[in-house]
C-alpha positions in Angstrom: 29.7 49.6 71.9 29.4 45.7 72.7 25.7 44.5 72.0 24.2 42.2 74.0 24.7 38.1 73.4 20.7 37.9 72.2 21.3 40.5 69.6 24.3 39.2 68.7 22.5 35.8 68.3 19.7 37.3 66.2 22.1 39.1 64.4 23.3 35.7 62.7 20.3 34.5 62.5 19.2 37.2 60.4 22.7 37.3 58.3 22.1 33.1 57.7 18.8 33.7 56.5 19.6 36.6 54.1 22.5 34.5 52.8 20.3 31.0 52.5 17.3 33.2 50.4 20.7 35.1 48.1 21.5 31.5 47.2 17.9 30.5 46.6 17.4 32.8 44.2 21.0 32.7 42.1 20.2 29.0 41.8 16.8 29.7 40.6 18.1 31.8 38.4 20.5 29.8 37.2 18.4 27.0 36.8 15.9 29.1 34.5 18.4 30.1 32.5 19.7 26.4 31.9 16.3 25.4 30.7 16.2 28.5 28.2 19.2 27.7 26.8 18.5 23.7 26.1 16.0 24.6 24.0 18.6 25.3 21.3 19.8 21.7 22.4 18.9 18.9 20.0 20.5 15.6 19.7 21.4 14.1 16.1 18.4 11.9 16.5 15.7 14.8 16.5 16.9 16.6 13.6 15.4 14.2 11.1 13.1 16.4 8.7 10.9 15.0 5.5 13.9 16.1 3.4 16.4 13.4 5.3 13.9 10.6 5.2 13.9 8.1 2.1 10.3 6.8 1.5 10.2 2.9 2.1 9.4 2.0 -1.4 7.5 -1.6 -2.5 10.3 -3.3 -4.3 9.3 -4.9 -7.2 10.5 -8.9 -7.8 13.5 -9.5 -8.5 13.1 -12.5 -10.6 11.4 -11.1 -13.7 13.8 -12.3 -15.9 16.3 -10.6 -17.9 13.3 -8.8 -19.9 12.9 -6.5 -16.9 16.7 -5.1 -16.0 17.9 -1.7 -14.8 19.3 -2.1 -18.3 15.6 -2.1 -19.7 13.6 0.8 -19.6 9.7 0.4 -19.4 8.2 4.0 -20.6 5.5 6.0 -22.5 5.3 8.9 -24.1 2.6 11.0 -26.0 2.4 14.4 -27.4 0.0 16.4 -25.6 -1.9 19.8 -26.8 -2.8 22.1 -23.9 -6.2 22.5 -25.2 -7.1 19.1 -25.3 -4.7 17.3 -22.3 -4.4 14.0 -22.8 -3.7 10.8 -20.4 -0.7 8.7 -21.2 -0.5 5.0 -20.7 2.1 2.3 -20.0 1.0 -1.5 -20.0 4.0 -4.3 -19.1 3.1 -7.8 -19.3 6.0 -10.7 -17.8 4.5 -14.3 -18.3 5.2 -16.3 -15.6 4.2 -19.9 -15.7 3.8 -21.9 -12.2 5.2 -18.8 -10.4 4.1 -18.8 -6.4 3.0 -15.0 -7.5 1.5 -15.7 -10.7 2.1 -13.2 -14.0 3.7 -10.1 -13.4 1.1 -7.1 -15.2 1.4 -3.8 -14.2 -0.9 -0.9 -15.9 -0.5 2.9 -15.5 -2.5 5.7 -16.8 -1.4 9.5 -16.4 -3.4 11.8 -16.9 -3.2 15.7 -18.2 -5.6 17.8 -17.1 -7.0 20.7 -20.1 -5.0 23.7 -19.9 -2.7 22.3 -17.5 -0.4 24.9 -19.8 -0.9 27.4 -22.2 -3.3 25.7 -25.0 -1.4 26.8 -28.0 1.3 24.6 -26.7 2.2 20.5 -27.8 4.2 18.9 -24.4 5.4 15.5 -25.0 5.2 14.0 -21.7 6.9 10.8 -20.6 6.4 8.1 -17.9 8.9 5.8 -16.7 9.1 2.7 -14.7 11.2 2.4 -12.1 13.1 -1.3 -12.5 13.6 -2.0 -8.5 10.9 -0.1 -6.5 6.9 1.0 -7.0 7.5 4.2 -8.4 7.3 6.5 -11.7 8.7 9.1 -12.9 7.3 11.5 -14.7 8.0 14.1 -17.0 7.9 16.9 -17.7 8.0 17.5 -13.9 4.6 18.1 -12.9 5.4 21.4 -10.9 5.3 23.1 -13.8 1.9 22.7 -15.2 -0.9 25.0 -14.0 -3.0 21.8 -13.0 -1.4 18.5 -11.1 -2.0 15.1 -12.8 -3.9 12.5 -12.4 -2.1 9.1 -11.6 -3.9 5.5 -11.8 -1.8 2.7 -11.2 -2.1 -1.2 -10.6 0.7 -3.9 -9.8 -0.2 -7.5 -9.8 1.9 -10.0 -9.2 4.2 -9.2 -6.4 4.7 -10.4 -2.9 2.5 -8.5 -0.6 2.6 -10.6 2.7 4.8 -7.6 4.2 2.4 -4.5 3.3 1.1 -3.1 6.4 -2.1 -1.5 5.2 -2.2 0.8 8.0 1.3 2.2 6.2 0.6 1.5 3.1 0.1 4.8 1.3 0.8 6.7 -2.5 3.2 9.6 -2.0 4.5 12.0 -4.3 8.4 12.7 -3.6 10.2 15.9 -4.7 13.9 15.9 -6.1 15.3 16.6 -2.2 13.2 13.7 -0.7 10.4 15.9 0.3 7.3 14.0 0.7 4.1 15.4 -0.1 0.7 13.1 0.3 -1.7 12.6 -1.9 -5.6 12.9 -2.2 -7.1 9.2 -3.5 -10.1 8.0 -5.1 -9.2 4.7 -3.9 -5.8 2.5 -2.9 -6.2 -0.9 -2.0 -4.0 -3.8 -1.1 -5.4 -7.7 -2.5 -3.5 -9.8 -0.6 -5.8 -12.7 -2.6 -4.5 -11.8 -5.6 -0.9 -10.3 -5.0 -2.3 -6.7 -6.2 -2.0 -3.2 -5.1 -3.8 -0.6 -6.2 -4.6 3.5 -6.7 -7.0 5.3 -8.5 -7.2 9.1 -9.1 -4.1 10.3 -7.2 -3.5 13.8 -7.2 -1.0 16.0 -5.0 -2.3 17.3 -1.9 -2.2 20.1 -1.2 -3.4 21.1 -4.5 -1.2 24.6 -5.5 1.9 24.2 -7.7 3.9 27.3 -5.4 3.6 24.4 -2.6 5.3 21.7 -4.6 9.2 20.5 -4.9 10.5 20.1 -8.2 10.7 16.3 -8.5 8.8 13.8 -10.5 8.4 11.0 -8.5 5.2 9.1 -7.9 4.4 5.9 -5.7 3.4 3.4 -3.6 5.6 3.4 0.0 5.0 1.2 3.5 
Protein backbone atom coordinates (compact mmCIF):
# COMPACT_ATOMS: atom_id res chain seq x y z
CA UNK A 1 0.00 0.00 0.00
CA UNK A 2 1.73 3.47 -1.17
CA UNK A 3 1.22 6.16 1.67
CA UNK A 4 0.59 9.47 0.89
CA UNK A 5 3.71 12.17 0.06
CA UNK A 6 2.77 14.13 3.62
CA UNK A 7 3.20 10.87 5.57
CA UNK A 8 5.94 9.96 3.80
CA UNK A 9 7.46 13.43 4.57
CA UNK A 10 6.63 13.13 8.24
CA UNK A 11 7.81 9.77 8.17
CA UNK A 12 11.50 11.17 7.73
CA UNK A 13 11.07 13.71 9.78
CA UNK A 14 10.28 11.48 12.53
CA UNK A 15 13.20 8.85 11.56
CA UNK A 16 15.79 12.22 11.47
CA UNK A 17 14.75 13.19 14.75
CA UNK A 18 14.96 9.68 16.43
CA UNK A 19 18.46 9.30 14.78
CA UNK A 20 19.77 13.11 15.79
CA UNK A 21 18.45 12.39 19.82
CA UNK A 22 20.29 8.33 19.36
CA UNK A 23 23.43 10.30 18.72
CA UNK A 24 22.81 12.87 21.40
CA UNK A 25 22.78 10.54 23.89
CA UNK A 26 25.85 7.93 22.71
CA UNK A 27 27.93 11.14 22.70
CA UNK A 28 26.79 12.10 26.08
CA UNK A 29 27.52 8.99 27.09
CA UNK A 30 30.61 8.86 25.76
CA UNK A 31 31.57 12.04 26.98
CA UNK A 32 30.73 11.05 30.71
CA UNK A 33 32.57 8.26 30.50
CA UNK A 34 35.76 10.18 29.21
CA UNK A 35 35.63 12.44 32.15
CA UNK A 36 35.34 9.26 34.67
CA UNK A 37 38.13 7.80 33.26
CA UNK A 38 40.67 11.00 33.46
CA UNK A 39 40.35 11.02 36.80
CA UNK A 40 42.86 8.12 36.90
CA UNK A 41 44.92 10.62 34.54
CA UNK A 42 47.77 12.46 36.27
CA UNK A 43 50.64 14.08 34.61
CA UNK A 44 54.35 13.51 36.09
CA UNK A 45 54.06 17.01 37.46
CA UNK A 46 51.16 16.20 40.00
CA UNK A 47 52.45 13.22 41.45
CA UNK A 48 54.84 15.08 43.72
CA UNK A 49 54.16 13.83 47.44
CA UNK A 50 56.06 15.06 50.85
CA UNK A 51 58.10 11.87 50.46
CA UNK A 52 59.62 13.22 46.79
CA UNK A 53 60.24 16.65 48.02
CA UNK A 54 63.79 17.56 49.59
CA UNK A 55 63.31 20.36 52.29
CA UNK A 56 65.23 23.63 51.15
CA UNK A 57 67.71 23.61 53.87
CA UNK A 58 69.76 27.09 55.16
CA UNK A 59 73.25 26.26 54.02
CA UNK A 60 75.67 27.12 56.43
CA UNK A 61 79.04 29.28 55.17
CA UNK A 62 81.14 27.86 53.33
CA UNK A 63 84.18 29.72 54.37
CA UNK A 64 84.66 28.57 58.01
CA UNK A 65 87.81 27.43 57.58
CA UNK A 66 89.30 24.12 57.57
CA UNK A 67 88.12 23.69 61.36
CA UNK A 68 84.62 23.15 60.11
CA UNK A 69 84.89 20.31 57.11
CA UNK A 70 82.60 17.41 56.12
CA UNK A 71 85.79 15.77 57.41
CA UNK A 72 85.07 17.35 61.07
CA UNK A 73 82.32 16.25 63.01
CA UNK A 74 80.65 18.72 65.55
CA UNK A 75 78.65 16.42 68.13
CA UNK A 76 77.44 15.68 71.75
CA UNK A 77 76.65 13.06 73.58
CA UNK A 78 75.42 12.27 77.19
CA UNK A 79 74.20 9.32 79.05
CA UNK A 80 70.73 9.65 79.98
CA UNK A 81 68.65 7.71 82.76
CA UNK A 82 64.91 7.35 81.93
CA UNK A 83 63.99 8.55 85.31
CA UNK A 84 65.70 11.58 85.25
CA UNK A 85 65.87 12.63 81.18
CA UNK A 86 68.32 14.85 80.62
CA UNK A 87 69.03 17.72 77.78
CA UNK A 88 72.17 17.43 75.78
CA UNK A 89 74.13 20.36 74.54
CA UNK A 90 76.49 21.30 71.64
CA UNK A 91 78.32 24.77 71.61
CA UNK A 92 80.72 25.64 68.33
CA UNK A 93 82.54 28.73 68.38
CA UNK A 94 84.66 29.87 64.63
CA UNK A 95 86.54 33.27 65.32
CA UNK A 96 86.22 35.35 62.57
CA UNK A 97 88.04 38.60 62.58
CA UNK A 98 86.68 41.54 60.08
CA UNK A 99 84.26 38.97 58.51
CA UNK A 100 81.13 40.87 56.64
CA UNK A 101 79.10 38.17 58.93
CA UNK A 102 81.00 38.52 62.01
CA UNK A 103 81.86 35.13 64.37
CA UNK A 104 80.30 32.12 63.46
CA UNK A 105 78.54 30.64 67.15
CA UNK A 106 76.03 28.18 66.99
CA UNK A 107 74.34 26.67 70.30
CA UNK A 108 71.98 23.67 70.56
CA UNK A 109 70.30 22.13 73.47
CA UNK A 110 68.20 18.82 73.22
CA UNK A 111 66.26 17.93 75.43
CA UNK A 112 64.82 14.39 77.04
CA UNK A 113 61.75 14.46 78.43
CA UNK A 114 61.39 12.01 82.04
CA UNK A 115 60.33 8.73 81.11
CA UNK A 116 60.62 9.30 77.56
CA UNK A 117 61.65 5.23 78.05
CA UNK A 118 61.45 2.80 80.57
CA UNK A 119 63.22 4.56 83.79
CA UNK A 120 65.45 1.62 84.70
CA UNK A 121 67.13 2.23 81.48
CA UNK A 122 70.73 4.59 80.70
CA UNK A 123 70.34 5.83 76.67
CA UNK A 124 73.31 7.57 75.48
CA UNK A 125 71.98 10.02 73.10
CA UNK A 126 73.95 11.86 70.53
CA UNK A 127 73.55 15.11 68.41
CA UNK A 128 75.26 15.93 65.35
CA UNK A 129 75.95 18.88 63.26
CA UNK A 130 75.34 18.79 59.91
CA UNK A 131 78.68 20.45 58.06
CA UNK A 132 76.75 22.09 54.92
CA UNK A 133 73.01 22.74 55.82
CA UNK A 134 70.95 23.91 59.22
CA UNK A 135 70.13 20.65 60.41
CA UNK A 136 70.84 17.92 63.25
CA UNK A 137 70.69 14.72 63.62
CA UNK A 138 69.83 13.03 66.38
CA UNK A 139 70.15 9.93 67.96
CA UNK A 140 68.83 7.55 69.13
CA UNK A 141 66.02 8.33 66.61
CA UNK A 142 63.39 10.09 68.43
CA UNK A 143 60.50 7.79 67.23
CA UNK A 144 61.27 5.52 69.62
CA UNK A 145 60.95 7.25 72.89
CA UNK A 146 57.55 7.35 74.50
CA UNK A 147 57.84 11.29 74.63
CA UNK A 148 59.36 13.62 71.54
CA UNK A 149 62.22 16.02 72.39
CA UNK A 150 62.63 19.16 72.92
CA UNK A 151 64.94 21.05 70.38
CA UNK A 152 66.42 24.77 71.04
CA UNK A 153 68.72 25.94 68.52
CA UNK A 154 70.51 29.32 67.59
CA UNK A 155 72.88 30.15 64.47
CA UNK A 156 74.66 33.41 64.34
CA UNK A 157 76.71 34.37 61.92
CA UNK A 158 75.42 33.49 58.55
CA UNK A 159 74.09 35.20 55.60
CA UNK A 160 70.43 35.72 55.95
CA UNK A 161 69.59 38.40 53.26
CA UNK A 162 67.77 35.40 51.31
CA UNK A 163 65.45 34.00 54.22
CA UNK A 164 61.91 34.65 53.38
CA UNK A 165 60.29 34.75 56.77
CA UNK A 166 57.02 33.96 55.43
CA UNK A 167 58.91 30.41 54.50
CA UNK A 168 61.08 30.28 56.94
CA UNK A 169 60.10 27.40 59.22
CA UNK A 170 61.71 24.36 61.68
CA UNK A 171 60.73 20.95 60.20
CA UNK A 172 61.39 17.68 61.39
CA UNK A 173 62.30 15.22 58.28
CA UNK A 174 61.93 11.40 58.46
CA UNK A 175 64.49 8.95 56.75
CA UNK A 176 62.15 8.93 53.33
CA UNK A 177 62.00 12.76 53.17
CA UNK A 178 58.70 12.86 54.94
CA UNK A 179 58.24 16.21 56.45
CA UNK A 180 56.45 16.65 59.60
CA UNK A 181 56.02 20.40 61.23
CA UNK A 182 56.70 21.38 64.26
CA UNK A 183 54.99 23.16 67.26
CA UNK A 184 57.27 26.42 68.45
CA UNK A 185 57.72 28.39 71.36
CA UNK A 186 59.35 30.89 69.27
CA UNK A 187 61.56 31.06 65.64
CA UNK A 188 62.79 34.21 64.67
CA UNK A 189 64.95 35.53 61.88
CA UNK A 190 67.60 38.80 62.99
CA UNK A 191 68.48 40.06 59.91
CA UNK A 192 70.49 42.79 62.25
CA UNK A 193 72.57 40.47 63.66
CA UNK A 194 72.85 37.50 60.92
CA UNK A 195 70.86 35.16 63.58
CA UNK A 196 68.15 32.60 63.33
CA UNK A 197 66.50 31.27 65.89
CA UNK A 198 64.00 28.31 67.63
CA UNK A 199 63.01 27.69 71.00
CA UNK A 200 61.05 24.69 72.22
CA UNK A 201 60.47 22.70 69.02
CA UNK A 202 58.62 19.63 69.40
CA UNK A 203 56.99 17.38 66.62
CA UNK A 204 53.60 18.00 65.69
CA UNK A 205 51.42 16.09 65.70
CA UNK A 206 52.48 14.85 69.08
CA UNK A 207 52.02 10.65 68.84
CA UNK A 208 55.14 8.56 68.12
CA UNK A 209 52.60 5.86 65.79
CA UNK A 210 52.42 9.13 63.47
CA UNK A 211 56.16 9.63 63.06
CA UNK A 212 58.82 8.37 60.30
CA UNK A 213 61.76 6.79 61.46
CA UNK A 214 64.43 9.53 60.76
CA UNK A 215 66.37 11.90 62.97
CA UNK A 216 66.53 14.93 61.30
CA UNK A 217 65.82 18.34 62.74
CA UNK A 218 66.00 21.94 61.10
CA UNK A 219 65.61 25.06 59.84
CA UNK A 220 64.26 25.03 55.91
CA UNK A 221 62.96 28.23 53.48
Amino acid sequence: MLLPDNCIKNLNIENKMKTTLTTLLLSAFLLVGCMEDSSDITSPGEQITQQSISPNWIMLPTDLGQGFSVETEYSAQKLIKGELGGVIKLLVKIKRPGHEFGDFEMEAKVKVEKYSFPDNEERLFTIIMDPNNAYLNILPSPNTLLKHIKVDWEIEGIDVSNIDPNTFDFLYVGDNNEVLETSKEEITVDYSKNKIKVKGAVIYPTTNEDTPGGSRYGFVH
